[in-house]
MIZA-201942 format. One line per field, with one value per residue (C-alpha): residue number from 0; residue in three letters; x, y negated, z negated. Coordinates in steps of 0.05 Angstrom, whole numbers. Layout:
residues N
koldo <- NUM,...
bado <- ALA,...
X <- X,...
Y <- Y,...
Z <- Z,...
***
This chain:
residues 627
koldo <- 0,1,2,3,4,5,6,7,8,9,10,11,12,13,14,15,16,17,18,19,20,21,22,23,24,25,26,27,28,29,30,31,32,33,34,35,36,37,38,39,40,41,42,43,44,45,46,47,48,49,50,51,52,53,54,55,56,57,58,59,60,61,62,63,64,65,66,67,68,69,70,71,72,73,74,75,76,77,78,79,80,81,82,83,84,85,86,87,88,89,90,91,92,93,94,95,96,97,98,99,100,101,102,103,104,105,106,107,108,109,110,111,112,113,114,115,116,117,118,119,120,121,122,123,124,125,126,127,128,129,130,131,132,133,134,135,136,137,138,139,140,141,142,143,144,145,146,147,148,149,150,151,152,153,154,155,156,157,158,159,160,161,162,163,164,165,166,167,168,169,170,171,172,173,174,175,176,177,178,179,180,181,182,183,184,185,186,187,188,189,190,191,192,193,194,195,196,197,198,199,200,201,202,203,204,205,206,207,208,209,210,211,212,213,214,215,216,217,218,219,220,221,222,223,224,225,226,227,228,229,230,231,232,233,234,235,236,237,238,239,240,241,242,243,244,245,246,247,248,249,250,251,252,253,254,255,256,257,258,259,260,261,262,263,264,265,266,267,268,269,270,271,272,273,274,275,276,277,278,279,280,281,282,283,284,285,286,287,288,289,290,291,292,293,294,295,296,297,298,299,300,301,302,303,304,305,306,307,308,309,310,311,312,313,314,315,316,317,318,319,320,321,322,323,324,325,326,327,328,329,330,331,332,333,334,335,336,337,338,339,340,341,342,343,344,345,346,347,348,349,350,351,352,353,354,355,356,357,358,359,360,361,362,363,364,365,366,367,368,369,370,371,372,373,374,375,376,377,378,379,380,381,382,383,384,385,386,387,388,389,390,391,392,393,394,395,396,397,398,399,400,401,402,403,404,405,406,407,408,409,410,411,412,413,414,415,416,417,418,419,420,421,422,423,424,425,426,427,428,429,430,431,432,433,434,435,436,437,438,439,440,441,442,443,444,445,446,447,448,449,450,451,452,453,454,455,456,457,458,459,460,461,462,463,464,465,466,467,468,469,470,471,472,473,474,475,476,477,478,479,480,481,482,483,484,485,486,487,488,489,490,491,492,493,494,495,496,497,498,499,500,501,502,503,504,505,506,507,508,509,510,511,512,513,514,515,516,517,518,519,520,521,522,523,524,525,526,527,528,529,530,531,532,533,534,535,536,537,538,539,540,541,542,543,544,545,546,547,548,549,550,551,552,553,554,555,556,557,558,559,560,561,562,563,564,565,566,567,568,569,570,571,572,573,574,575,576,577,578,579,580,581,582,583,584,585,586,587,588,589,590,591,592,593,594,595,596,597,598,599,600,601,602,603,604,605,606,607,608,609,610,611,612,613,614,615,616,617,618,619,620,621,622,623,624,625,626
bado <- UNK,UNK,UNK,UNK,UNK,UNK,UNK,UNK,UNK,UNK,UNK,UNK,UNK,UNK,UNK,UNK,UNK,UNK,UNK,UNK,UNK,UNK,UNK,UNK,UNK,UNK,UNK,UNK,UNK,UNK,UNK,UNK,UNK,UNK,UNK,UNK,UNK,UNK,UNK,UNK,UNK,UNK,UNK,UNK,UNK,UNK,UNK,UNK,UNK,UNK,UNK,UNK,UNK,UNK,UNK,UNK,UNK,UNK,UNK,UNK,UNK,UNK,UNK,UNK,UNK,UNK,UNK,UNK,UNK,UNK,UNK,UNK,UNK,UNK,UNK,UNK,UNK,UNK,UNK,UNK,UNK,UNK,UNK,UNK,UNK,UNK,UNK,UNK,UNK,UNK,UNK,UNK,UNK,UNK,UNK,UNK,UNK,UNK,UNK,UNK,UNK,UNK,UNK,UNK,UNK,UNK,UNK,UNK,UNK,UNK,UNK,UNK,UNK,UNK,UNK,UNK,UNK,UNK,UNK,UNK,UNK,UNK,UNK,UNK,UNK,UNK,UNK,UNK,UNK,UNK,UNK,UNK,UNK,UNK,UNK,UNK,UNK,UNK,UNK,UNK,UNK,UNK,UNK,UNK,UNK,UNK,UNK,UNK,UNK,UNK,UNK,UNK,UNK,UNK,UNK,UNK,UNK,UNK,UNK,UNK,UNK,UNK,UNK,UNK,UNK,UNK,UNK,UNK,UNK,UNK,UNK,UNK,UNK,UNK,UNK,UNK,UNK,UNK,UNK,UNK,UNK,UNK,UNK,UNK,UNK,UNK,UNK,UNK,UNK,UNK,UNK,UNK,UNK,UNK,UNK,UNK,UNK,UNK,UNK,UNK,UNK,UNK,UNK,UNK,UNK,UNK,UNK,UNK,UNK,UNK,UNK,UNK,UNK,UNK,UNK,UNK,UNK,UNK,UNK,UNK,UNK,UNK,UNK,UNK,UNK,UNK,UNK,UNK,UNK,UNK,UNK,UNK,UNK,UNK,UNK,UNK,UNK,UNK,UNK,UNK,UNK,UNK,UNK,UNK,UNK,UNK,UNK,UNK,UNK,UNK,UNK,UNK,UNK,UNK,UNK,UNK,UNK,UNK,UNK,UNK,UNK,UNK,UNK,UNK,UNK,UNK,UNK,UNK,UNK,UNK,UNK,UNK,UNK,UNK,UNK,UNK,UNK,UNK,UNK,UNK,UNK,UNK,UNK,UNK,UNK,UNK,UNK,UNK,UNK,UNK,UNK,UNK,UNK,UNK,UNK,UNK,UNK,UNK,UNK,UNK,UNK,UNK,UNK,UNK,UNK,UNK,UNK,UNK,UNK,UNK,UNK,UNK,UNK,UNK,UNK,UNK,UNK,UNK,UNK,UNK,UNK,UNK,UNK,UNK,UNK,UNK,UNK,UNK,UNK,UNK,UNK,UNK,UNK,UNK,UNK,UNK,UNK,UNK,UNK,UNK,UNK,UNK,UNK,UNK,UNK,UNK,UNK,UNK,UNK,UNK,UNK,UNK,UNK,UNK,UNK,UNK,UNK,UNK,UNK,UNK,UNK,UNK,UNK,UNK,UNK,UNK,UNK,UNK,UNK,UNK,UNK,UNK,UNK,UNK,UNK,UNK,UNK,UNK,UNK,UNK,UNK,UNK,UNK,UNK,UNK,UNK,UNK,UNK,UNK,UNK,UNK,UNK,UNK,UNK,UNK,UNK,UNK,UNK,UNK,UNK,UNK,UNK,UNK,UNK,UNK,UNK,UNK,UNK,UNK,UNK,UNK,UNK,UNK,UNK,UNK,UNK,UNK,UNK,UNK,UNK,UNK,UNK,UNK,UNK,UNK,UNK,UNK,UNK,UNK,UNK,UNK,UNK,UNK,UNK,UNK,UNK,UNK,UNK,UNK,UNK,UNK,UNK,UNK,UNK,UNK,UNK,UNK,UNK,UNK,UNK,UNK,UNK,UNK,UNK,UNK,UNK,UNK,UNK,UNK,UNK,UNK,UNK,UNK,UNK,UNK,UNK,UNK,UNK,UNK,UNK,UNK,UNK,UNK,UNK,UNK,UNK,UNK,UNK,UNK,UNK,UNK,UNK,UNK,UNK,UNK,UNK,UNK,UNK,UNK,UNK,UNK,UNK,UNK,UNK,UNK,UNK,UNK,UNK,UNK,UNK,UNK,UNK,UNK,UNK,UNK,UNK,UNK,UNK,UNK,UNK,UNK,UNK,UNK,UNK,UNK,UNK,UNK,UNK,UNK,UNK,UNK,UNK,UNK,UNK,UNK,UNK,UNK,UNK,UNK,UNK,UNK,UNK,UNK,UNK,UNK,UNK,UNK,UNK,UNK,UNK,UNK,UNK,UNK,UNK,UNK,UNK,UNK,UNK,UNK,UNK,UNK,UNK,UNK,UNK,UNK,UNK,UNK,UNK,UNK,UNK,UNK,UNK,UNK,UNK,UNK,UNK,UNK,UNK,UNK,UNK,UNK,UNK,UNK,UNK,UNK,UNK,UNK,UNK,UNK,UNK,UNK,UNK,UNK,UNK,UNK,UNK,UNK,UNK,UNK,UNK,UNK,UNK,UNK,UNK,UNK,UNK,UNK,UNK,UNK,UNK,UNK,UNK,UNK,UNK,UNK,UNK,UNK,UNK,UNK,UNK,UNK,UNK,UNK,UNK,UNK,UNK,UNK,UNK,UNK,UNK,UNK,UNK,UNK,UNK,UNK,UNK,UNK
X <- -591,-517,-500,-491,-453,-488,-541,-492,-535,-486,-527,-589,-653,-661,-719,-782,-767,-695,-730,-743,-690,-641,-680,-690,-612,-591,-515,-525,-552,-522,-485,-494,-434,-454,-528,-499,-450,-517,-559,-501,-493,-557,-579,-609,-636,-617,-656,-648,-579,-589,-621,-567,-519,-554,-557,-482,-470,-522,-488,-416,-430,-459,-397,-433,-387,-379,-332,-325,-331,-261,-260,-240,-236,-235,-226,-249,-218,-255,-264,-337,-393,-389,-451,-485,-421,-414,-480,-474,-400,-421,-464,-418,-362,-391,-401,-330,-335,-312,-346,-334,-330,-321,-308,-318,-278,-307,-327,-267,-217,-167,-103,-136,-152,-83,-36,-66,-49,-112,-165,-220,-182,-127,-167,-209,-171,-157,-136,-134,-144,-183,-176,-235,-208,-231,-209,-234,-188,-126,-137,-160,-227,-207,-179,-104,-91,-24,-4,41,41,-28,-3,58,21,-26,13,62,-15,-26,60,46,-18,6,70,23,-5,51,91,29,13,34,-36,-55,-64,-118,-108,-157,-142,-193,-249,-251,-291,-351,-333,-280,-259,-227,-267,-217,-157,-166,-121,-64,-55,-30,-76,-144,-177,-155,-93,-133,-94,-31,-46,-71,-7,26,-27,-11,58,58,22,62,128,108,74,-5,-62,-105,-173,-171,-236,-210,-225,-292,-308,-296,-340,-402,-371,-363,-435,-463,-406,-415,-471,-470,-533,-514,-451,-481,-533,-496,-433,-430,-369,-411,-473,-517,-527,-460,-451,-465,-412,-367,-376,-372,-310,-283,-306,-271,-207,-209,-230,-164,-123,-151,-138,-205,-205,-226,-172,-203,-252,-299,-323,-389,-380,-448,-468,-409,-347,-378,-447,-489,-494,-425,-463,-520,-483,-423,-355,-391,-443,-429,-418,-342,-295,-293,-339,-403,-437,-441,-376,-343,-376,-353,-286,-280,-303,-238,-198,-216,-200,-144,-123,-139,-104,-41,-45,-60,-125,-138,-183,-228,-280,-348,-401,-451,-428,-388,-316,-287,-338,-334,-248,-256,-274,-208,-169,-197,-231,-193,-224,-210,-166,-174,-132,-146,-74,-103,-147,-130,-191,-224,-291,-342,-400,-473,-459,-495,-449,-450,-404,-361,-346,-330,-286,-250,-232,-209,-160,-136,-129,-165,-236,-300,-293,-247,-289,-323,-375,-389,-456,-515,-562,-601,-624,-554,-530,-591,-570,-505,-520,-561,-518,-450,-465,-397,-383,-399,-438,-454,-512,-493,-561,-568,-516,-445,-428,-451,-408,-328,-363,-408,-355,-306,-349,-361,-294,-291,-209,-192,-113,-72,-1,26,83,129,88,12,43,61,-3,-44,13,26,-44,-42,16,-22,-55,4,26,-41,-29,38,16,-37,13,64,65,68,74,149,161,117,148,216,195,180,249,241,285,272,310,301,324,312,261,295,266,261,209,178,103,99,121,71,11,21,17,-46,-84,-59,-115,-110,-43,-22,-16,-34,-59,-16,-20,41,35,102,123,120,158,214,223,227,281,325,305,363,319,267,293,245,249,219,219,202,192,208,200,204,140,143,165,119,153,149,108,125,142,167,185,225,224,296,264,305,315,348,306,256,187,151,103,80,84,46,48,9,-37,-11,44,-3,29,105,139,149,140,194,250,219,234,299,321,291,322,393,391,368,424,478,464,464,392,363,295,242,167,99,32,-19,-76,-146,-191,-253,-208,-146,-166,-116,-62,-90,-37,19,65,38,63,134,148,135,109,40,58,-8,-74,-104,-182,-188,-159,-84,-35,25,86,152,213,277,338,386,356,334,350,338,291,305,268,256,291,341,373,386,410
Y <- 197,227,228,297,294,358,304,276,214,156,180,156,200,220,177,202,201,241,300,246,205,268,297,229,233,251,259,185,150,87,94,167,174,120,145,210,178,137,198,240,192,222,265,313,391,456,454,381,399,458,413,358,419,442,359,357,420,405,336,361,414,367,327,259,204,213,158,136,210,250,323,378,454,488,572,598,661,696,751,726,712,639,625,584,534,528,510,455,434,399,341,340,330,288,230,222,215,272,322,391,456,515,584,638,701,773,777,805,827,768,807,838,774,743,792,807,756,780,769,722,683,670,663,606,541,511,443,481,549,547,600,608,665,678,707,774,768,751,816,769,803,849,811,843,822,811,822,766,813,787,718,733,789,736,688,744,765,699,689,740,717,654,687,722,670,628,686,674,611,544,522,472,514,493,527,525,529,575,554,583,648,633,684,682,754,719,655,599,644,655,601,630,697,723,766,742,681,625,653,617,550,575,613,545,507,555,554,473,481,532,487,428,470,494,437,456,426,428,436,430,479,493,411,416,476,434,382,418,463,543,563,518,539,621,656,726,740,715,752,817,808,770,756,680,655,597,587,555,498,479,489,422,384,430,420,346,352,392,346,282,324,336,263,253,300,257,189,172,161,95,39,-22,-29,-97,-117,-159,-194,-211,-151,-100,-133,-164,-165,-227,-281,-328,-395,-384,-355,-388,-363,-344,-312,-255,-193,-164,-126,-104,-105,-92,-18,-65,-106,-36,-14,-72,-67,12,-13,-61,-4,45,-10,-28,53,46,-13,27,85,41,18,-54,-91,-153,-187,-214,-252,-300,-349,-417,-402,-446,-409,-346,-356,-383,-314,-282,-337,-362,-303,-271,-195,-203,-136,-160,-218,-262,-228,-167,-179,-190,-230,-262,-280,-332,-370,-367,-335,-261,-208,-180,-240,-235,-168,-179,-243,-196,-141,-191,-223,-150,-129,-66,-39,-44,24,26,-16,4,-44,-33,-84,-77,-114,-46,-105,-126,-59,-46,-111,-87,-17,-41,-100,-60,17,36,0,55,30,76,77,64,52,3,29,-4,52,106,66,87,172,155,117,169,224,198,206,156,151,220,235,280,247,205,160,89,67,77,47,-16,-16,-56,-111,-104,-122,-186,-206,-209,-259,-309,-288,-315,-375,-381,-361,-403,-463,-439,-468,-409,-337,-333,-390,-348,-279,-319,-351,-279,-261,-189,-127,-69,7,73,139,206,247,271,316,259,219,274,274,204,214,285,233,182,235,262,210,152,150,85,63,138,156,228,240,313,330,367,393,389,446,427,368,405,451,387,356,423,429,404,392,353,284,240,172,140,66,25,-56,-109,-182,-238,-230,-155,-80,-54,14,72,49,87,152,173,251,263,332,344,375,428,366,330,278,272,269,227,279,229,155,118,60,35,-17,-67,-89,-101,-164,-163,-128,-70,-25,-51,-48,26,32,4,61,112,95,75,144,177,132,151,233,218,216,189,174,184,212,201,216,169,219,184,194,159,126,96,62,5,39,52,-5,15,39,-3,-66,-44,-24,53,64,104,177,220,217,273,307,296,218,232,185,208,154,156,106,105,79,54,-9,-19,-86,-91,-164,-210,-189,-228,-170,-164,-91,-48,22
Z <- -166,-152,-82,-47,19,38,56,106,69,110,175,195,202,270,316,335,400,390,443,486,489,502,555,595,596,675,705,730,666,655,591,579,541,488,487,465,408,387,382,356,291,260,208,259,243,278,337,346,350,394,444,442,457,516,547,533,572,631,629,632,676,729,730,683,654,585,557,508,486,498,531,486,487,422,420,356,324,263,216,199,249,275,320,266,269,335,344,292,321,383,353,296,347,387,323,323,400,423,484,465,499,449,467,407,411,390,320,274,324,301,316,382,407,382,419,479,532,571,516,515,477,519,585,562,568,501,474,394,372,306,254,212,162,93,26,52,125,82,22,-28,-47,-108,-167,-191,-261,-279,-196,-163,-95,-65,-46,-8,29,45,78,112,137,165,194,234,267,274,311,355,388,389,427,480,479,455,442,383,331,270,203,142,72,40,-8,-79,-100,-141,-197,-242,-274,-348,-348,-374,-372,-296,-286,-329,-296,-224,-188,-207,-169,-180,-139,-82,-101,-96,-38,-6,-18,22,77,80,74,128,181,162,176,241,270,266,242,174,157,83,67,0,-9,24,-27,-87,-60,-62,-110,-97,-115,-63,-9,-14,6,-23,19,74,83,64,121,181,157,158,125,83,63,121,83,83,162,188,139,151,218,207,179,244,285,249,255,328,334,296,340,400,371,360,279,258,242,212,155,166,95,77,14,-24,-60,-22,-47,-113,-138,-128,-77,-82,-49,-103,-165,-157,-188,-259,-237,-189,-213,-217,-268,-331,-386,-339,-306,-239,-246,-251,-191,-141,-175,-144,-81,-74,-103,-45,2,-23,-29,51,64,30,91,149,154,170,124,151,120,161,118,132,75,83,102,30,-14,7,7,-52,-99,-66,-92,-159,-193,-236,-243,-153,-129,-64,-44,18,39,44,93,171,197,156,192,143,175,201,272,274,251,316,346,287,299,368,351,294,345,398,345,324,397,376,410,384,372,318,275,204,170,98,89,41,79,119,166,186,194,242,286,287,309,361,386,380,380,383,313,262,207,148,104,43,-12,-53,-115,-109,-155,-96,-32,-44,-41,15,46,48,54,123,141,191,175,185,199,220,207,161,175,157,230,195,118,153,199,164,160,235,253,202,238,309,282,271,341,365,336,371,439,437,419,475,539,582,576,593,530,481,494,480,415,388,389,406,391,435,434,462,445,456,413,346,289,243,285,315,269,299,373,368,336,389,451,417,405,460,510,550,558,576,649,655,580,570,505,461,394,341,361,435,419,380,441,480,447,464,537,581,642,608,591,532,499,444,441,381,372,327,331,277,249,234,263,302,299,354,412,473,500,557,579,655,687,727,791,837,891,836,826,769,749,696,659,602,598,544,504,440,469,407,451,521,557,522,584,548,605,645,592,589,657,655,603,649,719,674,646,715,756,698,726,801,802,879,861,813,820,776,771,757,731,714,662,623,578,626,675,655,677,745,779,735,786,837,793,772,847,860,924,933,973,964,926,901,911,835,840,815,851,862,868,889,854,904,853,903,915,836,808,731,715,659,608,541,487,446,445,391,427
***
């Protein structure tokens, strides 16, 4: 049987006791925020999901700790009726841990809503504006044979909304390609002539190119449409009578699919993909078959199968994502395929961790993110074995472990379907990843070989530099601000175009730091952004670090470039804000530990600090610099 990701077949079926187990949920609940993800990651029906809306709300209203789900507050601006999806968006949301709070503005007044600073749009606090616009919003609907006039007045359509709001507000924006009409007018020749259409594709590379220009975010609809292919994605019916913009039976993968990006947006997108072996990577059992008789490669239906399994991780590996393997098989065998067989894509230097005994996966897992300095959070496991991936769900909820059949041929769709790797930014930091996190590993082995901390950090030979924000690194410093949760001190978010208007505001003073040492580049790691207050002196708005480089006095030759730079102006002293969340309590000595003395705290816990420069005295640090 093909799979059909309308299914949303990689969840499991919701419990029995789903009612039960959401209502028994109070503000105090040990855990709530992970009993949430756990029921969240189920193939669930409307009013299932209609009553886990209503517990997320009762729970967020009365103050309850959700970690590990992140707060977000999406407004949503449409030509079509959207009650259906926003039902359906808080569950979806909430599988790719994140808690959010939508607020729908009045159906089809789009430029009403955009321009006036007082509408409900505006008024509701908002993290992203999402535009959910159709053929019909942008004056697609009648067919124009032979005209090449629709497409431009399309996207002028669209400039100017997108001006609106940004003449308001310099909220997030989230813009969708749009999916296909059913109906073609010439059949076959549809695709040869302007006006009819298939005008939609080239109307949608300008809709990408457009958000990529000015800084916004995609929702590639016109991708979703193909998937379940335009007859299953319009509704005729349904428009005619309430004016949905899909078909309802597309609603809660779309929604799926907005919720993995906003998990994206917010750093939450998965980074490492944990690999069994025995009948996921090949087909067969390596300590039974041996070498000649598991199933991989050419020449076989099931040999093909495994093969485009290690393709698509490989294809992952290529954009970032971290590959580890965890089998229950002796560590020599099970090395053994990855090094002798000769139809093997994957090679053992492909993989990170490498974790091969008879401990329960569980432990493995743990041991794999402990040597990738990573959360348990971050983790994907591919296994056949429904039992394992049950012990795992219940030993490690936070691990997200898809269901995935019994057909090899079926696991690279349902893997991706899932979209568990969602991103929102592509850059020379997440093509090197996967290298980066290999490399942790030989550090390990030289830490744990050093005799103290000060002679480790010195035998990495580190190369440190700072810099202020520039257009050329600006994706990555805008992805690192968006999705840094723990290592960031009062988690302010700035989109591109925030950032742009950053790097030409004289009394706002940023720096981006990046990281090498002699086992690889680490790339940008920190940011940094100074306010130049009327007393002089200035304030830290956003410090944050990638938690790869925890423990290498990073922060301090951060701090260095921030009080040289302040001294070199005349600056007396510096302020900051400690601001806590779910997510950073780490950080919550920061200041404390590089010297700032506590002034206030807050009603809502913010700690305010206070840095006096006179007296500052610059440590020893272990770096190299490269200004």
């Amino acid at each position: 049987m093909a799979f059909d990701p309308l299914e949303l077949g990689w969840l499991t079926p919701a419990s029995v006791d789903f009612r039960e187990r959401l209502r028994a949920l109070q503000i105090d609940s040990p855990e709530c925020g992970v009993s949430l993800y756990q029921l969240a990651s189920h193939r669930v029906d409307s009013a299932q999901a209609g009553l886990f809306n209503r517990t997320l709300i009762r729970l967020r209203v009365g103050g309850a700790d959700l970690a590990p789900l992140v707060p977000f507050h999406l407004s949503i601006l449409s030509n079509a009726t959207v009650d259906l999806i926003a039902d359906a968006l808080p569950i979806a949301a909430a599988r790719h841990r994140v808690a959010l709070d939508i607020n729908v503005a009045p159906y089809d007044q789009v430029f009403q809503q955009a321009i006036d600073p007082n509408s409900e749009l505006h008024r509701a606090p908002s993290d992203a504006i999402l535009l959910i616009l159709d053929h019909r919003w942008l004056g697609l609907t009648t067919p124009s044979p032979g005209s090449s006039d629709r497409i431009a007045n399309a996207l002028n359509r669209l400039t100017e909304l997108l001006e609106a709001l940004q003449s308001i507000s310099d909220t997030p924006i989230i813009v969708q390609t749009i999916g296909m009409p059913a109906h073609p007018l010439f059949g076959s020749l549809d695709r040869r002539i302007e006006g009819t259409a298939r005008d939609v594709d080239t109307l949608n590379k300008g809709i990408a190119g457009l958000a990529k220009d000015r800084g916004h975010f995609l929702l590639d609809v016109a991708t979703l449409c193909e998937t379940v292919g335009t007859v299953h994605f319009h509704d005729p019916v349904a428009w005619n009578l309430y004016k949905l913009p899909m078909a309802s039976r597309v609603v809660p993968l779309y929604a799926d699919w907005l919720g993995r990006l906003i998990g994206a947006i917010r750093g939450t997108a998965r980074k490492c993909l944990v690999l069994d072996l025995d009948n996921t990577v090949w087909g067969g059992v390596i300590g039974d078959d041996g070498l000649e008789g598991i199933q991989i490669g050419q020449g076989s239906a099931e040999g093909e199968a495994f093969l485009e399994v290690q393709r698509l991780a490989l294809d992952l590996k290529r954009r970032g994502v971290i590959l580890a393997v965890c089998s229950k098989n002796e560590d020599a065998t099970a090395r053994s395929v990855f090094r002798e067989h000769p139809e093997m894509l994957l090679k053992e230097t492909d993989i990170a961790v490498f974790q091969a005994n008879w401990l329960d996966k569980a432990s493995n897992i743990e041991a794999i993110a402990k040597a990738l300095e990573i959360g348990i959070d971050a983790l994907v496991l591919l296994d056949d074995n429904g039992a394992e991936r049950a012990q795992v769900r219940a030993a490690l909820p936070l691990v997200a472990v898809p269901e995935i059949g019994n057909d090899a041929a079926h696991y690279p769709a349902i893997l991706t379907a899932a979209g568990y790797f969602e991103a929102v930014a592509f850059s020379s930091e997440d093509q090197t990843r996967a290298e980066s996190y290999a490399a942790n590993a030989l550090r390990a082995e030289v830490k744990a070989k050093a005799r103290d901390l000060g002679d480790y950090l010195d035998s990495l030979d580190m190369v440190i530099s700072h810099a202020a924000f520039d257009a050329l690194n600006r994706p990555r410093i805008a992805q690192l601000i968006n999705k840094s949760n723990q290592f960031n001190l009062t988690s302010k978010r700035y989109s591109e175009p925030a950032v742009a208007t950053l790097e030409s505001d004289p009394a706002r003073h940023t720096f981006q730091t990046r990281l090498r040492d002699r086992f690889g580049d680490f790339g940008l790691i920190g940011v940094m952004i100074a306010d130049a207050s009327p007393d002089g002196s200035w304030d830290v708005d956003t410090w944050l670090m990638s938690c790869r480089v925890l423990g290498r006095k990073v922060e301090w030759s951060m701090l260095n470039a921030l009080v040289g730079a302040a001294k070199s102006r005349q600056v007396p002293y510096i302020t900051a804000t400690y601001r806590p969340t779910a997510k950073n309590s780490m950080v919550a000595e920061h200041y404390d530990s590089l010297g700032f003395s506590r002034t206030s705290v807050g009603q809502d816990g913010a700690v305010r600090y206070r840095l006096s420069l006179s007296g500052y005295l610059a440590p020893k640090l272990p770096f190299r610099t490269n200004e």
